[in-house]
Structure formats: C-alpha cells, structure tokens
DSSP file (Angstrom, degrees, kcal/mol; ACC not computed):
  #  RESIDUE AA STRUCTURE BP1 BP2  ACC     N-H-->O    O-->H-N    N-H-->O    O-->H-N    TCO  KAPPA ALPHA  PHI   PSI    X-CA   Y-CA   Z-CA
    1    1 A X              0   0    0      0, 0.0    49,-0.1     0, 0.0    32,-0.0   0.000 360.0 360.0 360.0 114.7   -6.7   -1.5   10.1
    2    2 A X        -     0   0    0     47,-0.2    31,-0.2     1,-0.1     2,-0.1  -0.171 360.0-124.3 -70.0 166.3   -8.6   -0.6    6.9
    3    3 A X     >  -     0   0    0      1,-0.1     4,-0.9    30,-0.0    -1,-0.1  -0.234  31.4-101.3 -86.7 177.1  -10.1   -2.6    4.3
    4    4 A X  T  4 S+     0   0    0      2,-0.2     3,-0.2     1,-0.2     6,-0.2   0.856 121.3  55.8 -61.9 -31.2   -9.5   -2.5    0.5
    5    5 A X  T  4 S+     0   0    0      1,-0.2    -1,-0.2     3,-0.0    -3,-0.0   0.738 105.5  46.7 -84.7 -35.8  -12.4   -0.6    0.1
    6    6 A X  T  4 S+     0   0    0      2,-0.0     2,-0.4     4,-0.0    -1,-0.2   0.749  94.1  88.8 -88.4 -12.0  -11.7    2.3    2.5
    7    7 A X    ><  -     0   0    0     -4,-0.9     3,-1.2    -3,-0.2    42,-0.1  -0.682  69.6-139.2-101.1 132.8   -7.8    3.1    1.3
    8    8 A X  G >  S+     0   0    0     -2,-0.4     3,-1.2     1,-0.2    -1,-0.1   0.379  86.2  75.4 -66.0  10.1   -7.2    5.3   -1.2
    9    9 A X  G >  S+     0   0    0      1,-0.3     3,-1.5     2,-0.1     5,-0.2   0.841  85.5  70.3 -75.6 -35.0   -4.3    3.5   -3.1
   10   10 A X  G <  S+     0   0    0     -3,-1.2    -1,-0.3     1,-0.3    -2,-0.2   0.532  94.2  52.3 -60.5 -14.4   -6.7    1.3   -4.4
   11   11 A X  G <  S+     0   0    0     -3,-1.2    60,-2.1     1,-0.0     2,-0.5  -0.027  90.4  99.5-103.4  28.1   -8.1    4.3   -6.6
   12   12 A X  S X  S-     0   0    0     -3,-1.5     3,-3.5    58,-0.3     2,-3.1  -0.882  78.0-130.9-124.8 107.3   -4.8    5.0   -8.0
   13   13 A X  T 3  S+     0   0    0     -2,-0.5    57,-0.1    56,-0.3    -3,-0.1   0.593 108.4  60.0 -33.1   0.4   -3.6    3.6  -11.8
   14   14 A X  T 3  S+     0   0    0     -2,-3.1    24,-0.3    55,-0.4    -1,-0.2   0.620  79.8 108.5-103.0 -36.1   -0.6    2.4  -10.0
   15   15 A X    <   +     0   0    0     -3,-3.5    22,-0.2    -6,-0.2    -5,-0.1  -0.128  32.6 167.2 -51.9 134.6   -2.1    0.1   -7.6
   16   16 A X        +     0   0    0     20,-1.1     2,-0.2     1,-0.3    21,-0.2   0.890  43.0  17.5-115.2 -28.4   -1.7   -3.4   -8.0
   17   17 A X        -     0   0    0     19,-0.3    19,-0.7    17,-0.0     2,-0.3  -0.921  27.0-168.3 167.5 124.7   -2.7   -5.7   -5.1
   18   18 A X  E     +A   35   0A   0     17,-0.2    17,-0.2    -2,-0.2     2,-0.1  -0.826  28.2 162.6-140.3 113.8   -4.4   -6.6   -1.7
   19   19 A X  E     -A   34   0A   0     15,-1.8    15,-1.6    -2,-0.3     2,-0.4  -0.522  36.1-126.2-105.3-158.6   -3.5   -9.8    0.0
   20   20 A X  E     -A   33   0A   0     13,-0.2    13,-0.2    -2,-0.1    10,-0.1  -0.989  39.5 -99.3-138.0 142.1   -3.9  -10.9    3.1
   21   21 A X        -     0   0    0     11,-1.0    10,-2.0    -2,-0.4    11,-0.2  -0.411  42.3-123.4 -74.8 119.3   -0.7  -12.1    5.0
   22   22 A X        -     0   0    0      8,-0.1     3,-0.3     9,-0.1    10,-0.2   0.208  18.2-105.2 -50.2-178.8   -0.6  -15.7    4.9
   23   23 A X  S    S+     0   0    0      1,-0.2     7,-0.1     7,-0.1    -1,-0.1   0.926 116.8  63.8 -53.0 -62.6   -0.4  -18.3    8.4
   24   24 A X  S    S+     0   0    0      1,-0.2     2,-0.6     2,-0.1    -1,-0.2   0.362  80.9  71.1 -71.2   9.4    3.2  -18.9    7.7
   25   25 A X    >   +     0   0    0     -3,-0.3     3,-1.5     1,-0.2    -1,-0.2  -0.647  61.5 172.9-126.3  67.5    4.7  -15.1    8.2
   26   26 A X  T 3   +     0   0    0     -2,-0.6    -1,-0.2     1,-0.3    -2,-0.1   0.956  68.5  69.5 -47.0 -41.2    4.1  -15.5   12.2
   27   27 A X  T 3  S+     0   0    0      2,-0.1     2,-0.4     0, 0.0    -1,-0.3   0.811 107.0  44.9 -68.3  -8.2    6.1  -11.7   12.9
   28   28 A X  S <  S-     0   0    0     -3,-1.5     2,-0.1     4,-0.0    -3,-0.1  -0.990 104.3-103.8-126.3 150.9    2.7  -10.0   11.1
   29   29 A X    >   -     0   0    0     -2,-0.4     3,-1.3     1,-0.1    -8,-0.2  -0.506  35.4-105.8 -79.2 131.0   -0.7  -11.1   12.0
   30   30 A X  T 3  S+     0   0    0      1,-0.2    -8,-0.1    -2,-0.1    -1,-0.1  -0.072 102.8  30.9 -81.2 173.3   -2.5  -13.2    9.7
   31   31 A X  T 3  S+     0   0    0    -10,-2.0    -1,-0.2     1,-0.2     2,-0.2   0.210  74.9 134.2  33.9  24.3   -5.2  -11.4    7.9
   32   32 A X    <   -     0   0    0     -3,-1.3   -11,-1.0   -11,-0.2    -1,-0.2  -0.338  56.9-127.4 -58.5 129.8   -3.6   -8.2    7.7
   33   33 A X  E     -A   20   0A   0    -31,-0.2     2,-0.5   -13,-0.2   -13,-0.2  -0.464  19.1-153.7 -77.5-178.9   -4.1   -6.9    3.8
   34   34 A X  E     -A   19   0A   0    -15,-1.6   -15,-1.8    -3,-0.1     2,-0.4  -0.995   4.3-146.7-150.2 123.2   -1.1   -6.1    2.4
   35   35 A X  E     -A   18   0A   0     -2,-0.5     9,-1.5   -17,-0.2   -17,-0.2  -0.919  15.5-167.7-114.4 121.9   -1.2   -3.5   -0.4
   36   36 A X        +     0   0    0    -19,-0.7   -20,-1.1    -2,-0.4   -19,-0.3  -0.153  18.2 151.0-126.9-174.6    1.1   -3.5   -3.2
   37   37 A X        -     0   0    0    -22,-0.2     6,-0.2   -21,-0.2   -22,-0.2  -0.789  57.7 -90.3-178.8-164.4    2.0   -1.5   -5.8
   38   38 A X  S >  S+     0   0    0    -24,-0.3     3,-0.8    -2,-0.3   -23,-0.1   0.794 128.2  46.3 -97.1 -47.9    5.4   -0.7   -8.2
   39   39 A X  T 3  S+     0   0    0      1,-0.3    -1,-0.2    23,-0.1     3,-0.2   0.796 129.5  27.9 -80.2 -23.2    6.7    2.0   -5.5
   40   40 A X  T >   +     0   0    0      1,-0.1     3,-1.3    22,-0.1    -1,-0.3  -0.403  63.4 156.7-142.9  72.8    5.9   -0.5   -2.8
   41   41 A X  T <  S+     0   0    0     -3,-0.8    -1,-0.1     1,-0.2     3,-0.1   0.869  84.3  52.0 -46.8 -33.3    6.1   -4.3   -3.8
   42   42 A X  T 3  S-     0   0    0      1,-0.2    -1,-0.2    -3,-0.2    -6,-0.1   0.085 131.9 -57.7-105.7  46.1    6.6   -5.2   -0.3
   43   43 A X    <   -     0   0    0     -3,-1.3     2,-0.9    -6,-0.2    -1,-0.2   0.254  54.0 -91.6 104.0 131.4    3.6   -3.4    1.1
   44   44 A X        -     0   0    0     -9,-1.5     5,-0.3    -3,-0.1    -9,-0.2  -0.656  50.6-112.7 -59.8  99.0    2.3    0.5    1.2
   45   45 A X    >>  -     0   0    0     -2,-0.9     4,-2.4     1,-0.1     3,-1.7   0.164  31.6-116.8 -10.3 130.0    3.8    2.2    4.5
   46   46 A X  H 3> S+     0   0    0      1,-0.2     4,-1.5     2,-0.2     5,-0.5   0.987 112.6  65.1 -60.2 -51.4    0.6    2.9    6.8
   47   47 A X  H 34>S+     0   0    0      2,-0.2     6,-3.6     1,-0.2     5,-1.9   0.636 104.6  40.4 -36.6 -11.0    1.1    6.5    6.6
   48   48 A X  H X45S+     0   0    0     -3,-1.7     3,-1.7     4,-0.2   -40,-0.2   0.780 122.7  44.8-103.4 -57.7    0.5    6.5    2.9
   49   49 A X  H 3<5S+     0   0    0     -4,-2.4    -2,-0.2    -5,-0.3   -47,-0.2   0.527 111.7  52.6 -74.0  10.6   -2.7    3.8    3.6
   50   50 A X  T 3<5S-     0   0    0     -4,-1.5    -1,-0.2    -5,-0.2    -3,-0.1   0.227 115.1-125.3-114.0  14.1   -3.8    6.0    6.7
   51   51 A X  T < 5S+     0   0    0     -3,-1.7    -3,-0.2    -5,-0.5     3,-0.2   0.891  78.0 123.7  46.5  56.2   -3.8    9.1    4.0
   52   52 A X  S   <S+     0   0    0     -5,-1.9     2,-0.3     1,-0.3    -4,-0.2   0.725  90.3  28.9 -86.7 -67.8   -1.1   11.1    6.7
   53   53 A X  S    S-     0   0    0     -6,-3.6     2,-0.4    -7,-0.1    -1,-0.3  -0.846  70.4-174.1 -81.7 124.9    0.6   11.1    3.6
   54   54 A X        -     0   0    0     -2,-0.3    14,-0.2    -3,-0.2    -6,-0.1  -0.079  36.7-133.7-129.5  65.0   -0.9   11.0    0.4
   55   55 A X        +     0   0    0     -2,-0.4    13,-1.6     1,-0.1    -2,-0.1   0.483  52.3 145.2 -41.5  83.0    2.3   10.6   -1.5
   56   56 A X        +     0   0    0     11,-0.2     2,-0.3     2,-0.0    -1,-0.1  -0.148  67.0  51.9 -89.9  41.8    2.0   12.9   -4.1
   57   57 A X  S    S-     0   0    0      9,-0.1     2,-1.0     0, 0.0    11,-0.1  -0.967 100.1 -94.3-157.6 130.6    5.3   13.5   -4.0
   58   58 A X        -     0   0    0     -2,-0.3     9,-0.1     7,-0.1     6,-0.1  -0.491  37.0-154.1 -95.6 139.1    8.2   11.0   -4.1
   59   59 A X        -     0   0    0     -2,-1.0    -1,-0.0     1,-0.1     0, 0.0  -0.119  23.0-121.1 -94.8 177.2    9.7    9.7   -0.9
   60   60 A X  S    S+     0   0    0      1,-0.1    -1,-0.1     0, 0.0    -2,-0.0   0.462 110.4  55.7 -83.4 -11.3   13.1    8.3   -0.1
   61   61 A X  S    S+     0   0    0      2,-0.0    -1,-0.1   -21,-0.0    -3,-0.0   0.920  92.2  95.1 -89.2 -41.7   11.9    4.9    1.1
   62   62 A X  S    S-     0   0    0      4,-0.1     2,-0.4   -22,-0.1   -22,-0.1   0.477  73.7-125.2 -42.7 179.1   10.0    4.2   -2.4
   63   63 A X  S    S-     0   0    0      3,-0.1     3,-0.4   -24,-0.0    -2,-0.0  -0.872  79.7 -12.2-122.4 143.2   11.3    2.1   -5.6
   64   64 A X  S    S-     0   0    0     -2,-0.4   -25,-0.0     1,-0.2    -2,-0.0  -0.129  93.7 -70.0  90.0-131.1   10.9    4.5   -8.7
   65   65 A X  S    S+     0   0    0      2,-0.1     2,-0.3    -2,-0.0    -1,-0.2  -0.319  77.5 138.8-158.1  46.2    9.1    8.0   -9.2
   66   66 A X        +     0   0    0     -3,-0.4     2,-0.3    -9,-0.1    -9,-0.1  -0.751  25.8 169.0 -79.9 139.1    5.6    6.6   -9.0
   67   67 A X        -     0   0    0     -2,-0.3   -11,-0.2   -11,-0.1     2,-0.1  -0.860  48.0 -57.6-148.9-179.7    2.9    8.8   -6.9
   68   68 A X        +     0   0    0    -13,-1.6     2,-0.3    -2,-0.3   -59,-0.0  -0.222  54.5 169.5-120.1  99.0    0.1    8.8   -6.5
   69   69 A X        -     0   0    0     -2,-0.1   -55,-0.4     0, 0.0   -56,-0.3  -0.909  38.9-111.4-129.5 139.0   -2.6    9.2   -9.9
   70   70 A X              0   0    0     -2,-0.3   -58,-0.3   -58,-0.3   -61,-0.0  -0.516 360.0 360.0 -67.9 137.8   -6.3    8.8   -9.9
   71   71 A X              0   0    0    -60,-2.1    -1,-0.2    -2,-0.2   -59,-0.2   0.345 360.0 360.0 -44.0 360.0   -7.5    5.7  -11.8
C-alpha cells in the first residue's frame, strides 16, 4: 500500500486529501490512506495510485473532466 509521499496524485493541482480510514468503517482496514480529490471524493481507484494509469485522460468512473496536472 503506498504512502502519501510515494503516490503521484499528491503532486497534482487537483489533489486534495489523505486520510487514513477510520476504526468505525470495519469492510476496509483501518489505516489504509484514502486519497481524495474532485474526480474522486470517495477515494482515487489503486490503478490511478499504483500509476497503471496515470489518468491523463478522463475515465468513465470519475466525477467531472479533471486529470491529472502537475502542481
């Protein structure tokens, strides 16, 4: 599982967010981060945070026509 430090969303003007999934959300394991951003409020797909994708392009799962811009 990467860190904040190693995924590249985090270097992207769009990026908002890393938590870490509370106790109380038993179906995912606590202190998984969760990374947010306007195309993905409820978490970045792993393919995109395991840079398989590196969505410069915009997918069908996403919320808008955000991708992926260097800070």
């Amino acid at each position: 599982m990467p860190t904040p430090s190693d995924v590249r969303c985090v270097k992207c003007q769009h990026f908002q967010d890393v938590d870490l999934i509370p106790a109380e959300q038993p179906e995912i394991d606590e202190g998984v981060f969760v990374f947010i951003c306007p195309a993905y409020p409820e978490g970045i797909p792993q393919d995109i945070l395991d840079e398989e994708d590196l969505h410069d392009k915009v997918r069908k799962d996403q919320q808008g026509n955000l991708v992926f811009k260097r800070a």
